[in-house]
N, C-alpha and C positions, 0 to 999 in steps of 0.2 A: 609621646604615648599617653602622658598624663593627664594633656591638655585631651586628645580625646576620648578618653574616658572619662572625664569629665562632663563634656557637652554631650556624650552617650548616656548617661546617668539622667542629665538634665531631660534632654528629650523622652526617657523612659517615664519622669516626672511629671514631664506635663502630657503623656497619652495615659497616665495612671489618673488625671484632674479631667481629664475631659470626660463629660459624663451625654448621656443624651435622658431626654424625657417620655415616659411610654406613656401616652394619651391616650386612653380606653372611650372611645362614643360609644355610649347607647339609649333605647328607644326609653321615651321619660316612661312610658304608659306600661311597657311591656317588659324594659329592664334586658332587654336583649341588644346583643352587639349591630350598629348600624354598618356596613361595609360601602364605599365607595363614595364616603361623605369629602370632599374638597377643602381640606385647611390649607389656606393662602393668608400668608402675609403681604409686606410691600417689596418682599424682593424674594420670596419664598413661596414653592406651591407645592402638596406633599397628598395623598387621597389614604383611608382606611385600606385596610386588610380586610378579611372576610371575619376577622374577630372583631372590626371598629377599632385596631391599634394602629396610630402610628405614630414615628419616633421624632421626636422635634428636638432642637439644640438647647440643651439649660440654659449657655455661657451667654446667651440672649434673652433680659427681661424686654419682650415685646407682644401685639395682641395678632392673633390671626381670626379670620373668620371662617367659620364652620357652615357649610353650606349642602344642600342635599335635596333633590328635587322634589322627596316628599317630606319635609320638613323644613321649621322656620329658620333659616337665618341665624347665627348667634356668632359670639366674641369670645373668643378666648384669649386671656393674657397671662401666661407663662410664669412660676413663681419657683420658689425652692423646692417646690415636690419634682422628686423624679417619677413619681406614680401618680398621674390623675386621671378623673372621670369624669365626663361632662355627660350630661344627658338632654339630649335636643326634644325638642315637640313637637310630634306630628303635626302637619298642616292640616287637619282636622281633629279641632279641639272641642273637649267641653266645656260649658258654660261655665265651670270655675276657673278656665284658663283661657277663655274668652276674655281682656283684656280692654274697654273702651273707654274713651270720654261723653258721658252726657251730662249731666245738671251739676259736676264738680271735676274730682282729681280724678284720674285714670283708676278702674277696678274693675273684677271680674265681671261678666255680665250676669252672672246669678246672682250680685250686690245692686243692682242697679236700682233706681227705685223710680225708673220710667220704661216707657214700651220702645224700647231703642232694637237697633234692628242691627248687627255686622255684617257686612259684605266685604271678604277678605278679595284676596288679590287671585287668591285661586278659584271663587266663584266668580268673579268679573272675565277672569281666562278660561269661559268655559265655551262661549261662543266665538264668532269671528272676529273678533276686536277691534271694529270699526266704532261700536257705541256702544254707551251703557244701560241700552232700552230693554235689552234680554234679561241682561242679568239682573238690573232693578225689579224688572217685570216677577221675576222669582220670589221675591222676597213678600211675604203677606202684609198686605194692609196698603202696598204702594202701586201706583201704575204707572207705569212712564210710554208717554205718546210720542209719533214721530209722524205731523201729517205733512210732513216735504223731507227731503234728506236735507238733514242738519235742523230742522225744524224742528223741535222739542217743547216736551211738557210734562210735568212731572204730577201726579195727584195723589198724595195722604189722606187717605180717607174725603174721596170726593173732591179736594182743595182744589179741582183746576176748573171746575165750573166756567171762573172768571176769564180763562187764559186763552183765548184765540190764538195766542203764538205766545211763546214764553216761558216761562217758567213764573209764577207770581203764588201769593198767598206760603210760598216757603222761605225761609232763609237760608243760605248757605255760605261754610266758610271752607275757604280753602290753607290747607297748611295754618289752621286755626286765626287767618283774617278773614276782616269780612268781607265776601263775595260778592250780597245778593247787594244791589243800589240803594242808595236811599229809600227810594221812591217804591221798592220791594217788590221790584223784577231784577230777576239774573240771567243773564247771556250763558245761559252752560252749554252751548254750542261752539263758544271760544273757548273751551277747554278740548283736548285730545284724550282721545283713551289714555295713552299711555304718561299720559299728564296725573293720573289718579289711581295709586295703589291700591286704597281701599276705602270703607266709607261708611260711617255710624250714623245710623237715619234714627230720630227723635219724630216718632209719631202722636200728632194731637200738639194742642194748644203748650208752648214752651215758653212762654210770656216770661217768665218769672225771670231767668236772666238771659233768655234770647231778645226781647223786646217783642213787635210785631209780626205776627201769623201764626192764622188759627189752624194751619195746617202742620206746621212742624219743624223740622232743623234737620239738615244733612250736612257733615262735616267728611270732608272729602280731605284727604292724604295724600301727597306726592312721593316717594321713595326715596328721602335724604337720610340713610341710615348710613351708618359707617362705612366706610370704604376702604380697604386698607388692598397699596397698589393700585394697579388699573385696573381698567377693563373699557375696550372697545366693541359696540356689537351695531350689527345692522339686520334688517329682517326688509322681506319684500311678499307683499300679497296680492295675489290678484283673485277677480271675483266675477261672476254674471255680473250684467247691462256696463261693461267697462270699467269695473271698480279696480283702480289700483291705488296703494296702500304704499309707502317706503319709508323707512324710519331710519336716521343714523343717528347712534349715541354713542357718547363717553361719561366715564365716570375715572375720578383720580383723587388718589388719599391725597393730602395737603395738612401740615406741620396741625394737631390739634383738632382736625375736623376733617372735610371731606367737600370736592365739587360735583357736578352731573351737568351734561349737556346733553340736548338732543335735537333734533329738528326732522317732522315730521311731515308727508305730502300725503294727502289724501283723496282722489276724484273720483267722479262717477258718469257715466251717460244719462245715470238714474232709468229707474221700470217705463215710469209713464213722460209723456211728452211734455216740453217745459219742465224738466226735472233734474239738468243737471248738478254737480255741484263739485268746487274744488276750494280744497282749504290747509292752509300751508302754514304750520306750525311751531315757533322757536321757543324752545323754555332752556332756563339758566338756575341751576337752583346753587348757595352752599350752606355750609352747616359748620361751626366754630364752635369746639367747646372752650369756652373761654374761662370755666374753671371746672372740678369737680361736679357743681351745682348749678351750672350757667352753661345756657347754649343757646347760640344767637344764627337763627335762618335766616334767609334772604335770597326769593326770588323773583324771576323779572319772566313775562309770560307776552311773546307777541303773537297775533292770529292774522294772518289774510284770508277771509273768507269769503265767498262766493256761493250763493245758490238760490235755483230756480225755486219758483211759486206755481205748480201745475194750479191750484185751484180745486175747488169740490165740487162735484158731478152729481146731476138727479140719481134716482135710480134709473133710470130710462138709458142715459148715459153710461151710465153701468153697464147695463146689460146690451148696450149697440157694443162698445168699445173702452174695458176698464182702462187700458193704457192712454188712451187722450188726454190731454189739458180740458180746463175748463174753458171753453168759448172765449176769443178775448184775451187768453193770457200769454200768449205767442205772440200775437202784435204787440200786445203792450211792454212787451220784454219783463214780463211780473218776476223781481225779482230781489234776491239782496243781495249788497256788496258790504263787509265791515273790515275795515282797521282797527284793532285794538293792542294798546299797548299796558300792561298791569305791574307795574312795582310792589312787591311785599317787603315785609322786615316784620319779623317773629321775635322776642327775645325770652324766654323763661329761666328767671332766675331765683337764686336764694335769698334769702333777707334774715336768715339766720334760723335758731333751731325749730320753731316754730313757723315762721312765715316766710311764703314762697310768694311770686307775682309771675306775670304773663304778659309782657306788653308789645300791640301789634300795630300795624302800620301801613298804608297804601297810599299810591296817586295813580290814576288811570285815564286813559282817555283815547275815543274812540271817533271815529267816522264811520257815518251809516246816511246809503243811500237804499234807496227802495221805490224805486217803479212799481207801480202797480194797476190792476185795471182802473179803477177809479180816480188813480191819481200819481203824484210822484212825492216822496217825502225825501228832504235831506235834513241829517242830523250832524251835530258835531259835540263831543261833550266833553268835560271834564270835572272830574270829580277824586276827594281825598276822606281820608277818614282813619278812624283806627277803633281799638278797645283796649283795657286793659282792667285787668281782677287782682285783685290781694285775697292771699287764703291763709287761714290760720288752722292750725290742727294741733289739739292737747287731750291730754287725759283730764276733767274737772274732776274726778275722783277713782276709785279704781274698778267703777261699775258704768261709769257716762264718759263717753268720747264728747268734741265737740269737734264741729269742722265749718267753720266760717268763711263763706267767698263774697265780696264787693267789688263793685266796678262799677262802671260807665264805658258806654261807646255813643259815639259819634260819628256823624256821616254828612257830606256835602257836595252837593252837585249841579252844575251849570248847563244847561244846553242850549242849545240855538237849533231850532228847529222851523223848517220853510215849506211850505206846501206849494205843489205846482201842478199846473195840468201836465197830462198824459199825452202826448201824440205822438206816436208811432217809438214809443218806447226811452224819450227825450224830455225831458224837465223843457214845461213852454211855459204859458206865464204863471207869474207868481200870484197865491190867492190868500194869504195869509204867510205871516213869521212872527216866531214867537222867541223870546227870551224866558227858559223856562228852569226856578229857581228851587231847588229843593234841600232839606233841612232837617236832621232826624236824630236824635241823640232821646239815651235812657241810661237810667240807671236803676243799679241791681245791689239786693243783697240775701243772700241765703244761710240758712244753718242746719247743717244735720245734726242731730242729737243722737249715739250710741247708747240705749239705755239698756239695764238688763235684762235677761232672758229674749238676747237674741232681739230685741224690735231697732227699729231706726225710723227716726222722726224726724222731716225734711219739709222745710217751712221757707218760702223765699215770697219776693215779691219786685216787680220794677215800675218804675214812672217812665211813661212814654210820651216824647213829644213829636210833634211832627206839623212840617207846614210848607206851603206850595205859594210862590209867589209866580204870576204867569203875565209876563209883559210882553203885550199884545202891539207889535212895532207895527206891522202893516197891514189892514185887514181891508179887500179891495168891497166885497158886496157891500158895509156900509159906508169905507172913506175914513173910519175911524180908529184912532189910537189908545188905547187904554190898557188899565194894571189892575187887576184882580187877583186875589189871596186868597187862602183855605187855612186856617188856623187852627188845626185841632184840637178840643179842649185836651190838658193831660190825661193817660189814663193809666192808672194805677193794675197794674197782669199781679195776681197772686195765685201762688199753688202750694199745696199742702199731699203730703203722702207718708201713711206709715207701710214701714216692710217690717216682716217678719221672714227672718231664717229660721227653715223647719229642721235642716241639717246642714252639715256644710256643701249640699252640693243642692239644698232645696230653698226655694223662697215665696212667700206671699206678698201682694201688694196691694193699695187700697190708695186712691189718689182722685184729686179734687184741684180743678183748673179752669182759670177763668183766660179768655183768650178775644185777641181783638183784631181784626186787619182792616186799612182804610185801606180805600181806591188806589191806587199808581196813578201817575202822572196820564199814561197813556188811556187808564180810564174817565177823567178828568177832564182832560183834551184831546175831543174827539179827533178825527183824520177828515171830517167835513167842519171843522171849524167852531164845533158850539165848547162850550165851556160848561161841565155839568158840576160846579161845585155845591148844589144839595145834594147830592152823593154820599148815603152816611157810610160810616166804617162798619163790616159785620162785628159781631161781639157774640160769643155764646159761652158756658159753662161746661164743661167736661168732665164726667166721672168715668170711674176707670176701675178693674180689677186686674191683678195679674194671674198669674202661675208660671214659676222655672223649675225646673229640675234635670238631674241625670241621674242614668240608671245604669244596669248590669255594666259596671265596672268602667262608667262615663262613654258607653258603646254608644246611647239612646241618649240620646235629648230633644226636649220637647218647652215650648213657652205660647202660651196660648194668653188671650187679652180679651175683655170683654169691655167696653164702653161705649157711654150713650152721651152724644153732645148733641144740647140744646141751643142752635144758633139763630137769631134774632139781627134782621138786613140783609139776609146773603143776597150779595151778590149777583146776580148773573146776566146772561149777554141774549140779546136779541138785533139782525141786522134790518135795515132800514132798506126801501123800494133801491137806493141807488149802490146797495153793500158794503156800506157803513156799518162795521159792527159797533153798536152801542152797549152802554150797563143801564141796569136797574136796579133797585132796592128790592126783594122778594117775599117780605115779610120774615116768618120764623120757619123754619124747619126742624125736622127731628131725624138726628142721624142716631142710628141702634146698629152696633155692629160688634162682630167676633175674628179673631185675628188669629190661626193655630197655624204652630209651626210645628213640626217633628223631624230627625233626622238620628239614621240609625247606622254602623258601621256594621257587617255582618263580617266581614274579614279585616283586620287588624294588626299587619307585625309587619315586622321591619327585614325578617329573612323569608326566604320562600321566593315562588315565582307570582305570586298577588299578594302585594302588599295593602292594597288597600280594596274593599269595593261596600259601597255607600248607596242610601237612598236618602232620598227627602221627600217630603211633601207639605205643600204649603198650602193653606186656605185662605180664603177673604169672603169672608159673608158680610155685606152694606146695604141695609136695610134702610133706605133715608126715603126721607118722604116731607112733601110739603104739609107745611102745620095750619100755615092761613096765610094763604097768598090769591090776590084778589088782583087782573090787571082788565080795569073797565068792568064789563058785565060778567066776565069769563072768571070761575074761579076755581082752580086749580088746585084747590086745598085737597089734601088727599093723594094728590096723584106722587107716582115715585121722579123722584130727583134726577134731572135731566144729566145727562152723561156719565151714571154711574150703575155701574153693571151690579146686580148684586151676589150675586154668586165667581169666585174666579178662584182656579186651582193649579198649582206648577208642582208637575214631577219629578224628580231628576235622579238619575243614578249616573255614579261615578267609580273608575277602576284605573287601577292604577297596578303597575306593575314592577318586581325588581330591575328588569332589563329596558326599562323605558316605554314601555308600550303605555300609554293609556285611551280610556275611552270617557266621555261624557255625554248622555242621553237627558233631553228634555221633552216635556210635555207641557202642555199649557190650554187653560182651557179658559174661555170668557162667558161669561154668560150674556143672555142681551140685554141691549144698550138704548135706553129712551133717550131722542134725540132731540124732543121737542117737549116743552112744557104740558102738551097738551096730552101730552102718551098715546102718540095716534101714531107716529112713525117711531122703528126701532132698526138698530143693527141688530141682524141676528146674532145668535151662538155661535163659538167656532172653536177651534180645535189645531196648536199647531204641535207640530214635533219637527225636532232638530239633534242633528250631531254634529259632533265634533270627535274626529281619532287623529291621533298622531303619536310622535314618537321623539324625546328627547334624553338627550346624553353627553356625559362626558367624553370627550373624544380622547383628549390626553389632560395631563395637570395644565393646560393654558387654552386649549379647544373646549365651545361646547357648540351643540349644536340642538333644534328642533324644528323638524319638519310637521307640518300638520295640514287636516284637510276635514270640509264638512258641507252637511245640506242642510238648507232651511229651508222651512214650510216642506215640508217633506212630502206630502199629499195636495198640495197646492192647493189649500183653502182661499176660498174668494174672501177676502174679512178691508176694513177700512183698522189701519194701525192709530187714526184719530180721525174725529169727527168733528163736522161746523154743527153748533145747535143751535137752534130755533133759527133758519137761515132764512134769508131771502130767496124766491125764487126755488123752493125743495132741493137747493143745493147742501146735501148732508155729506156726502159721500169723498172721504180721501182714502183712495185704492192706496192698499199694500202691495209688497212683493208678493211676485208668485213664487213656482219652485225654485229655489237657486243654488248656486252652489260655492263657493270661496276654496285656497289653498296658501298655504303659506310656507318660508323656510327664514330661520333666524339661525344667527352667526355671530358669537360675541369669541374673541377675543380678552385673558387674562394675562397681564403681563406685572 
């Protein structure tokens, strides 16, 4: 009997030691209880009460993640308090909790001291998620074009002049390497929607430690954030003209960091004739913290992609039959096929109390064929490169910060490139192959200076080299073999900006940028064989003012931009009797433009049946015009700048609900579009609207689910989503979608 009242004592002793912890969530903004938020560990799933409490185990130091359909994401790691309080962020923030990377270290976007732009994960999911051309499209100052599916083009103030197909005149990095090629074209076609969480666009001239292009910097995010346990999910979409969508992913905590897999299918019948397109996607991401201070990424990104080239259409064409091909591009099979395979490695680390570094890493390489009506190209390429920056940050006294970044990047790339005729959609003889060499490294250094009363003074500068080696193996029209170079002098990108804080939630900016972008490779070496290396690089100057702010209790926020860049060479494209698009040098232009954003919450909290409902509205006023451009007798000075609209506006409201409903409504408006140097042909105005409603939820602690559904072009405006300028033949015209419609249903699994 003594023996057990003994182990009866004991046991009373240890249910007297076992304690549990009361985790209170609530809304950061409003200070009210969130209910139905998802704290999961790795072997643990546990949701709120309608007060935001719930009870977690002390006798375990371990982290869970906190999660909630209308709010970010966060980490909780369990400590001696039996009483704590977390308070999550609405996924609609203000500009002080706005959070990015542009011209240094991560800060709010009310610190920033450039016209940098967020596009969270929740505006990119606000359309059908097949691309990022909507939800770009929203953002002031940007345009993103789509004139084939998968076909893409991105424009910062005007930058795409140059881009028949492409992406050019931007740079881009992904999971902070770099993306864009040497030669400064990026394939952002071999990326998947759901390849890219979110994405900080740096508009105007970024020289100073981007290197090359006068158009700007988009730094694009994949979703390696902590993972603690599983999670398996799949989603499938279908859509008008045969679009179906299928996605299967995993994610899995791993000792110290965390993995993600996914692989993605994507096809289409496409609108118009010669337009299909299919593209099958595998990405591998992981993320290692490998100390307190150190955390080292690495992912590996393959694409098979496939799609048609309908071609551009008279007007006349138009209006017989907007869904046709262009004449000619059925037989000739006008089309692409690419393989690409992309290795990354990210590491940012400490260096102790003052200095941190960043150092990044890639190898790629792709196959690319492409029939087309004119011809057939085969490509094959390969290319490596990397960057990395050291940054220093002190107090020099107890009124001046200072914050020092240096680096260098480097880039390098091979190709082998064939030209062949056309016959019934078949590579027939060879007419040219080239060996083509490219070469581009800069270096950067910047400092901000915190001085008092609130100013900050941001002074950087890079040297940029660049050079194109092109060995000319077989060229049949003269019989001859030869090696030609382009060596661009260096050129020195500087930029200067002071900001002033009005308050801690108001800011001013004043900023001065010189900026430079030579040819690509592709404008260099034509697809009829010539070699244009008197091609100069555009170069022009950029002024700039800002304004940030929020208001009535960070409900309203608004960031408007005013600048005027002087660019001297631009670029741009004229095609030749057999449709050969060619470049030219165009003398100078004058870009004058205003860039307003606004966005207001009218409903706000975290209890109730509408937690949230939202408007935005964006503007882009692009005022550019030729300054003195003179081609033969014809002189164009004066007229406005071919392929840029100057008026464009996106509406959008958003609602969101306690029980999962939500909605999202767009408006979009373009003004018209000179399509020829000579402003005698125009796209008209046009006008789209789209929805999107659906409905997502926790099902149990390891179910979630969302269904959703929507219509685009809602009125079935007749519009071209991109245009050929100055064409051969009055072929302007690439038909958009009419009305259409998509639906979706996703399924993840938490385990």
């Amino acid at each position: 009997m003594r023996i057990i009242f003994l182990v009866f004592l004991s046991l009373l002793s240890l249910a007297g030691n076992a304690q549990d912890i009361h985790l209170t969530i609530l809304d950061k903004s409003s200070g009210r209880p969130v209910p139905d938020v998802l704290v999961k560990s790795s072997d643990d799933q546990k949701t709120t009460d309608l007060n935001g409490v719930v009870i977690l185990d002390a006798s375990r130091k371990i982290s869970y993640v906190l999660s909630h359909v209308s709010y970010i994401a966060s980490i909780y790691k369990t400590n001696d308090s039996l009483e704590d309080t977390v308070y999550l962020e609405p996924s609609s923030l203000a500009l002080n909790e706005i959070v990015v990377q542009g011209f240094g270290s991560q800060k709010p976007l009310v610190d920033q001291p450039a016209a940098i732009s967020h596009v969270s994960k929740k505006a990119l999911a606000r359309f059908d998620e097949t691309s990022l051309v909507d939800a770009f499209n929203t953002v002031p100052g940007i345009r993103m074009e789509e004139r084939a599916p998968n076909s893409y083009r991105i424009s910062i103030r005007g930058s795409s002049l140059r881009a028949p197909f492409g992406v050019r005149n931007v740079k881009v990095y992904w999971n902070g390497i770099p993306y864009t090629a040497p030669d400064g074209t990026t394939a952002l076609n071999l990326l998947d929607f759901s390849n890219i969480s979110q994405a900080d666009i740096i508009k105007g001239p970024a020289g100073s430690i981007y290197g090359a292009g006068n158009g700007g910097v988009i730094r694009l995010k994949s979703d390696l954030s902590d993972v603690q346990g599983g999670k398996a999910s799949a989603e499938f979409m279908g859509g008008a003209f045969g679009t179906i969508r299928y996605r299967m992913g995993l994610q899995q905590s791993i000792k110290n960091g965390g993995m993600s897999a996914s692989y993605v299918r994507q096809k289409s019948d496409g609108f118009r004739d010669q337009s299909a397109s299919d593209r099958k996607v595998f990405q591998w991401g992981s993320s290692w913290n490998t100390s307190s201070n150190n955390t080292l990424n690495f992912s590996i990104l393959y694409t098979d992609l496939y799609y048609e080239l309908p071609g551009a259409l008279t007007a006349e064409q138009m209006a017989e039959d907007r869904t046709q091909a262009r004449p000619g591009s059925e037989d000739k099979n006008a089309s692409i096929t690419q393989k690409a395979l992309f290795t990354g490695l990210n590491y940012d680390y400490s260096l102790g109390q003052h200095w941190d570094a960043e150092t990044s890493g890639y190898v790629t390489t792709s196959d690319f064929d492409n029939p087309f009506n004119t011809d057939y190209k085969k490509e094959s390429q390969f290319g490596y490169g990397g960057r990395t920056r050291f940054t220093y940050k002190n107090n020099l006294s107890d009124n001046v910060t200072i914050e020092w970044i240096s680096g260098a990047e480097y880039q390098f790339s091979k190709t082998t490139a064939d030209n062949f005729g056309n016959v019934g959609g078949k590579a027939d003889t060879l007419r040219f192959s080239d060996d083509l060499f490219v070469q581009q490294y800069f270096l950067f250094t910047q400092a901000e200076l915190g001085l008092p009363g609130d100013f900050y003074l941001t002074a950087g500068i890079s040297q940029n080299n660049l050079k194109y080696d092109i060995n000319r193996k077989v060229d049949v029209s003269t019989g001859l073999a030869y090696d030609r170079s382009r060596d661009f002098d260096p050129v020195w990108v500087p930029r200067i900006t002071l900001l002033k804080k009005l308050t801690a939630d108001q800011s001013v900016r004043a900023a001065v940028s010189y900026g430079f972008s030579p040819p690509t490779i592709d404008e260099v070496r034509t697809n009829e064989g010539s070699l244009n290396l008197d091609l100069e690089a555009e170069k022009g100057t950029n002024y700039e003012l800002g304004y940030r702010a929020s208001f009535w209790n960070k409900r309203v926020n608004t960031d408007i931009t005013f600048f005027y860049f002087k660019l001297d060479q631009t670029i741009t494209t004229y095609t030749n009797p057999v449709g050969v698009v060619l470049f030219r040098n165009a003398g100078e232009t004058d870009q004058k433009g205003v860039e307003f954003n606004i966005n207001y919450d009218l409903i706000k909290q975290s209890t109730g049946v509408v937690n949230q409902l939202s408007l935005q509205h964006s503007y882009t006023g692009h005022f550019f015009k030729f300054k003195n451009y003179r081609q033969g007798e014809d002189d164009y000075s004066g007229n406005d700048l071919t392929g840029v609209a100057p008026n464009t506006l996106a509406n959008t409201l958003d609602l969101n609900t306690s029980f999962g409903f939500y909605m999202n409504l767009t408006h979009q408006f373009v003004d018209e579009v000179p399509l020829n140097d000579e402003n005698t042909v125009y796209q008209e105005k046009y006008n789209l609207v789209s929805s999107r409603i659906g409905w997502r939820r926790l099902l149990s602690t390891h179910w979630e689910l969302e269904v959703y559904g929507g219509i685009q072009n809602l009125f079935d405006e007749q519009y071209s989503r991109g245009n050929d300028l100055n064409p051969y033949g009055q072929r302007y015209y690439q038909p958009a979608l009419g009305r259409n419609g998509f639906a979706c249903l996703k399924l993840a699994f938490n385990y």
